[in-house]
Every structure is written in structure tokens, then in C-alpha cells.
C-alpha positions in Angstrom: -27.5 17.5 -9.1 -24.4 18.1 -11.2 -22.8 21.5 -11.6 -19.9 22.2 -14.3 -16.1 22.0 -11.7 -15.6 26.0 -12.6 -18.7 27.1 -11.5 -18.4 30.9 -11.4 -19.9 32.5 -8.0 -19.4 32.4 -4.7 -23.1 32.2 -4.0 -23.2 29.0 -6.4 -20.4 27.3 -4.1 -22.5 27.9 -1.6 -25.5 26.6 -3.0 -24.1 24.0 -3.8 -21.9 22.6 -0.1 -25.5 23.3 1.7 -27.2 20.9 -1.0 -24.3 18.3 -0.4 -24.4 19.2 3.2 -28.2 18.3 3.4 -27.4 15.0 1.3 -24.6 14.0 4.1 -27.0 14.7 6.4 -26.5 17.8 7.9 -29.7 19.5 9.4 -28.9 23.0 8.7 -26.8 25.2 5.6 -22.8 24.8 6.2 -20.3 26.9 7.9 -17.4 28.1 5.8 -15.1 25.4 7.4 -17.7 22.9 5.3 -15.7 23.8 2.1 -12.4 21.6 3.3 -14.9 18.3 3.9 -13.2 15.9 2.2 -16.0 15.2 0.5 -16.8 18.4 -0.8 -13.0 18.5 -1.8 -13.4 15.1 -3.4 -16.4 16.1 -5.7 -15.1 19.9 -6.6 -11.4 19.6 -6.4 -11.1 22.3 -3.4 -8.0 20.0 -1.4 -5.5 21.3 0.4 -1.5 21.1 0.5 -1.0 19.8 4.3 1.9 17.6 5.0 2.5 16.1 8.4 5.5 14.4 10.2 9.7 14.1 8.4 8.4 12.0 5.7 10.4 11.9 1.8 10.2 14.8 -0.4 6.7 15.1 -2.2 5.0 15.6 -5.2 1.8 17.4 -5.5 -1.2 15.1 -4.9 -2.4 12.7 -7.8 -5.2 10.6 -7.5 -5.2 7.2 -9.4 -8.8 6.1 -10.9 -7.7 3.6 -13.6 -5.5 0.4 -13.1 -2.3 1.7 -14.3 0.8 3.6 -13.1 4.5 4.0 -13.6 7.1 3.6 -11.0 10.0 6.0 -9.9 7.6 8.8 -8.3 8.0 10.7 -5.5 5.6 10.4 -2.2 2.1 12.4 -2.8 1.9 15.2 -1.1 -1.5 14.9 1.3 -4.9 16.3 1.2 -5.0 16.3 4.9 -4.6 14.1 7.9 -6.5 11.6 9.7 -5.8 9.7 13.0 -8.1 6.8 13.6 -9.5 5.5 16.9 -9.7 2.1 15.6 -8.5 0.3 12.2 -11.0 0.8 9.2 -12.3 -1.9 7.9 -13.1 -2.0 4.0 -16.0 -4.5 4.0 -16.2 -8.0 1.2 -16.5 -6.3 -2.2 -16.5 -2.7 -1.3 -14.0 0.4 -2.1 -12.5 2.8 -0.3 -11.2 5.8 -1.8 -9.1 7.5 0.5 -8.6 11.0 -1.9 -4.8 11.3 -0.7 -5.5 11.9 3.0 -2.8 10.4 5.1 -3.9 8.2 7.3 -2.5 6.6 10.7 -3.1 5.7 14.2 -1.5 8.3 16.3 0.2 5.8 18.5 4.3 6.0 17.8 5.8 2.6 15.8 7.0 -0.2 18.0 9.8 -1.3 15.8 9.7 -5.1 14.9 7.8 -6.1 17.5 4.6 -7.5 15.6 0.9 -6.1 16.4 -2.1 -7.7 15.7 -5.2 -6.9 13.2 -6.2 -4.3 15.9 -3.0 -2.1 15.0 -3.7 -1.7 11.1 -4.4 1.0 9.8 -6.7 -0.4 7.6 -8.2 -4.0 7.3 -9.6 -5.6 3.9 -12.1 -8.0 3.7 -12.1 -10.4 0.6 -12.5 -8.8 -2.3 -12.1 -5.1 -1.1 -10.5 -2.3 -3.0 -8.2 0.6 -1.0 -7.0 3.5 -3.2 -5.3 7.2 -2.8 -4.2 6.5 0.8 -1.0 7.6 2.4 0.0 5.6 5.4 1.3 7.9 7.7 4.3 7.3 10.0 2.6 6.9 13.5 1.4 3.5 13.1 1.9 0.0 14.0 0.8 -2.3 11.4 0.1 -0.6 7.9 -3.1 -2.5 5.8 -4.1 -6.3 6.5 -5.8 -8.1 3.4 -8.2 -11.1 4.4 -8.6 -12.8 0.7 -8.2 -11.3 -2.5 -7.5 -7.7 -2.1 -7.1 -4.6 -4.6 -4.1 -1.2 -3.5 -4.5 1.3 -6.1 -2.4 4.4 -5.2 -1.3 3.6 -1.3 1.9 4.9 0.0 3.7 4.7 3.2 5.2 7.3 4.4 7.1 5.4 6.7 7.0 1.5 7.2 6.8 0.3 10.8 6.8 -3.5 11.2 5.4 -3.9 8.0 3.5 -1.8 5.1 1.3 -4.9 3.6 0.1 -8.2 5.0 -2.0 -10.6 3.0 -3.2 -12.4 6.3 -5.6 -14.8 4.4 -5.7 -15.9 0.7 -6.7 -19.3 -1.3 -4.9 -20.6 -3.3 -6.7 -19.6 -6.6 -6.7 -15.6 -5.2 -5.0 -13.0 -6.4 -4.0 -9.7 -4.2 -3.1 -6.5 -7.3 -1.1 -3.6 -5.9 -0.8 -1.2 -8.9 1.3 2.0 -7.9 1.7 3.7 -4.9 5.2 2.9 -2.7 7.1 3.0 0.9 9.7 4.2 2.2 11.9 3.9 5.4 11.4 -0.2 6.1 13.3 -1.7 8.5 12.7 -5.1 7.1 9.9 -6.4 5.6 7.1 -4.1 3.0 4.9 -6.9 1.4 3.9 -10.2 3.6 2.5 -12.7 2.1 1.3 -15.4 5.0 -1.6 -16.7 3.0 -1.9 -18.5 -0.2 -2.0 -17.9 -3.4 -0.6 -15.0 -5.5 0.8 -11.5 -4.8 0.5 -8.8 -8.1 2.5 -5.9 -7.8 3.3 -3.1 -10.5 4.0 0.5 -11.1 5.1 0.3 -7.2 8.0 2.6 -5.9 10.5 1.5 -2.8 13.4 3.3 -0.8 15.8 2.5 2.3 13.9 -1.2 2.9 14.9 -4.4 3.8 13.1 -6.9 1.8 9.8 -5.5 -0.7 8.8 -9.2 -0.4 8.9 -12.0 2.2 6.7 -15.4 1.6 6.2 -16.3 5.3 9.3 -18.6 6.2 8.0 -20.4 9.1 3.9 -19.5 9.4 2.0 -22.4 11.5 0.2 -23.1 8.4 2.5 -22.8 5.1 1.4 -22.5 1.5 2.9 -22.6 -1.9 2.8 -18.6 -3.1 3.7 -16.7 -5.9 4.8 -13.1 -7.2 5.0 -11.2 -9.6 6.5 -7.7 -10.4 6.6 -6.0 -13.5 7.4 -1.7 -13.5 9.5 -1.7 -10.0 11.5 1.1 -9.1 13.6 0.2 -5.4 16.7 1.8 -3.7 18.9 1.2 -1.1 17.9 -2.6 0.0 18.6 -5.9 0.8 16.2 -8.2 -1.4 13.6 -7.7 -3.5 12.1 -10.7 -2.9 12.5 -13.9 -0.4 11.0 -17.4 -0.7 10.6 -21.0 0.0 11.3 -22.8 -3.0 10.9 -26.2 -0.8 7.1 -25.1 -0.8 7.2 -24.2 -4.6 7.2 -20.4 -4.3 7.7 -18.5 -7.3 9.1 -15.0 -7.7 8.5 -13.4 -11.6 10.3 -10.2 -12.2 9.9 -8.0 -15.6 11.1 -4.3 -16.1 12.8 -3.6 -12.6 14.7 -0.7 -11.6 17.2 -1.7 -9.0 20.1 0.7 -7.4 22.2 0.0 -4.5 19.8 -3.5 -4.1 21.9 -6.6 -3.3 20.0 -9.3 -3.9 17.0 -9.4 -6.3 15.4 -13.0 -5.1 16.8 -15.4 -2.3 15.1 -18.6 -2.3 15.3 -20.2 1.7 14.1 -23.0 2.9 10.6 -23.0 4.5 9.1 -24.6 8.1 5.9 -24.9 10.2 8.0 -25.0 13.2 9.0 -21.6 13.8 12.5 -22.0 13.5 14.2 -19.2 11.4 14.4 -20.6 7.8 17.7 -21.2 6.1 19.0 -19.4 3.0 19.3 -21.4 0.1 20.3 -19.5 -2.7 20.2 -16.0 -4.4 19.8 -15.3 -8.6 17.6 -16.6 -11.4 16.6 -20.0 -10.9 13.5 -21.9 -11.6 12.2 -20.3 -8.1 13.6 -16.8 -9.0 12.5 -16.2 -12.5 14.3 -13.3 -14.3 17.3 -12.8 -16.5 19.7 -10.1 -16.6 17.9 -8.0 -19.5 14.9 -7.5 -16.8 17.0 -5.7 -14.4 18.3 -2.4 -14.8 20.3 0.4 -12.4 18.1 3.6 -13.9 
């Protein structure tokens, strides 16, 4: 049953929450605390302002349907908050649409200390599709990708031991990240530990070590690849780090750098577990820009 967005009575808003209670399988007419179900929010627009925790300044919340967005924004404001029990996992295939609720775990962040798939906040089968989520602050792990995955919209309010981890990945995959941004990493916001290739664009980054890190010494190493195109980042170390003795590849076009001291470093890869060596920093065959592709504003 569809209904124009400004329908005009109260009794026709109620009409219509008990019909989409009934559908959600409620067994009797809603109470007026029905109205702020996100789902009732999501289908007539009724969201709220709420904010939760120290996070940056924000912008009034904007969902993203299509696959395109422009860097440099602020961190959404929420729709409201959610603290899971256990991480959600978005199933081979499926979606998610969060609707701008920021979610976390309600455990406090253990610094650099890695957790395990049971810490994320969210976990994405192959093929699944996350958008309009804020990562909230109390959290371990942010969102673990197993195969190609698709982030449309996801923020992080505030990066523990890292926002994005492609656990899994053939080679031939492909993992898109189309706007959305973090904020507050200590070191690492994108892992990429599987194979294959990392898409990111329209994405936003502040006060972060590295936006990118290829695995330098994973038990199992791959040949990976990046690209960025539309990134706005402040106040870091790197933009990107790989193995170019594995044949990595970093591709940057249209970047935004300020206060960013290196924008690739190539180092040099191991199975061993030993800490891998620095090779180099700038364009290079590995590190794929010029200087017309980077920009301070």
C-alpha cells in the first residue's frame, strides 16, 4: 500500500504505522513510540537528530542510494544509535541499508591490539552490500569483508584498530567503497589481507595513520591493487603502503592531500611475520600518480 510522503492527518499516520506494524509483524495497533521504528522512519522520513559519544562536527544526515559521492564532507549526523550483542552479518549477495544509524558494540576500543571476526561490527559475506552506516566509537574491529564486498555511505566516527578489513578476496575480485570516511585512526583505515583489488572514491579521511596498508607480512601473501580517485585526507602519514616485491599497485587520480607526508610508500613484503622494510616513497611504477593528481585544497 503506498501513500503520498506528506500525507495530511494524523489519523492517516496512524493508519498507516498500524498497517506497517501488522506487516512487521506486530499482533496489535502501535504505540506512539512505533513512529521512531527505524523502519517507519526509513519509509516516511520521520528520523531523528541524535548524536552519541565526542565524535567530529556533523552534517545533517544524508542517505546515499546511487553509486556516486564527492569527498571533503563532514561526518553525518545519526538517525539514532544501536549497540549490538554480536557482529551482523550481511549474508552472500544481500544489502544492508543501515539509514544513518550509528552503529557499535558497546565494548570500549582496545587500541592496536587486534580482535578477531567476533569484534566487527559488521561482517560481509561475498558479494554483500553495507550502506548509510556510521561506525560508532565503542568498538573493536570496524566491518570485515569475506570476497567481493560493496560500502556505500559508511563512516567511522572513530577508528579503533582498524575501520575496513578485506579478510578474503580472489584475485579477480573487486571490493568498491564509494563515499563515506573515518576519522581519528591511530594507524591503519583500509586493510587489504586478501587478493585482488581495493576501489575506493568520493571517501573522506582525518588525523589517520595510513588510509591504506596491503598486508606486509600475512601468512599467505597476494599481489593487490588500489585505486583512488575523489580523496579528500588530512593530517596523516601515508595514503597508501605496499609491497611492490609482490607486484602491488597503488592508482591515485583527483586527491586532496593537506598536512599528508607521504602519498604511496612501497615496502618490501614477507610470509614470515617479520616487520617489512621500507623501500621507497613517490610515483613509481608501484605508486602510480604524477604531481597534477595531487592537490592541498
Amino acid at each position: 500500500m503506498m501513500f503520498p510522503h506528506n500525507y495530511p492527518s494524523a489519523t492517516m499516520q496512524y493508519t498507516v504505522a498500524a498497517a506497517l506494524a501488522l506487516a512487521l509483524g506486530a499482533s496489535a495497533a502501535p504505540s506512539p513510540n512505533f513512529f521512531n521504528h527505524p523502519h517507519f522512519k526509513q519509509q516516511f522520513g520521520r528520523v531523528s537528530n541524535s548524536t552519541s559519544g565526542s565524535a567530529p562536527a556533523t552534517t545533517s544526515a544524508a542517505t546515499l542510494s546511487s553509486g556516486s559521492a564527492t569527498s571533503g564532507g563532514s561526518l553525518p549526523a545519526s538517525s539514532g544509535t544501536s549497540a549490538l550483542d554480536a557482529v551482523k552479518t550481511i549474508a552472500a549477495g544481500e544489502s544492508f541499508d543501515g539509514g544513518m544509524v550509528m552503529y557499535d558494540r558497546g565494548v570500549s576500543c582496545t587500541g592496536q591490539e587486534e580482535g578477531g571476526d567476533s569484534d566487527a561490527v559488521f561482517e560481509l559475506e561475498d558479494g554483500a552490500t553495507l550502506s548509510n552506516v556510521i561506525i560508532g566509537p565503542n568498538q573493536i574491529e570496524g566491518v570485515h569483508c569475506y570476497g567481493s564486498c560493496t560500502l556505500n555511505n559508511v563512516w567511522w566516527s572513530a577508528v579503533c584498530e582498524d575501520a575496513f578489513t578485506i579478510k578474503e578476496q580472489e584475485a579477480g575480485g573487486t571490493t568498491t567503497i564509494t563515499g563515506g570516511g573515518a576519522y581519528g585512526a591511530e594507524d591503519k583505515v583500509l586493510q587489504h589481507n586478501g587478493g585482488g583489488t581495493m576501489s575506493v572514491s568520493g571517501f573522506t579521511v582525518d588525523d589517520f595513520g595510513k588510509l591504506y596498508r596491503s598486508c606486509g607480512n600475512c601468512d599467505t601473501m597476494y599481489e593487490r591493487h588500489v585505486i583512488f580517485d575523489d580523496i579528500t585526507a588530512s593530517s596523516g602519514s601515508k595514503l597508501a603502503g605496499i609491497n611492490s616485491n609482490y607486484g602491488d599497485t597503488a592508482t591515485f587520480t583527483n586527491i586532496k592531500a593537506s598536512d599528508v607526508e607521504d602519498i604511496c610508500t612501497e615496502y618490501e613484503g614477507n610470509e614470515t611475520g617479520d616487520e617489512p622494510e621500507e623501500i621507497s616513497s613517490g610515483p613509481s611504477d608501484y605508486c602510480i600518480y604524477s604531481t597534477s593528481d595531487i592537490s592541498s585544497s
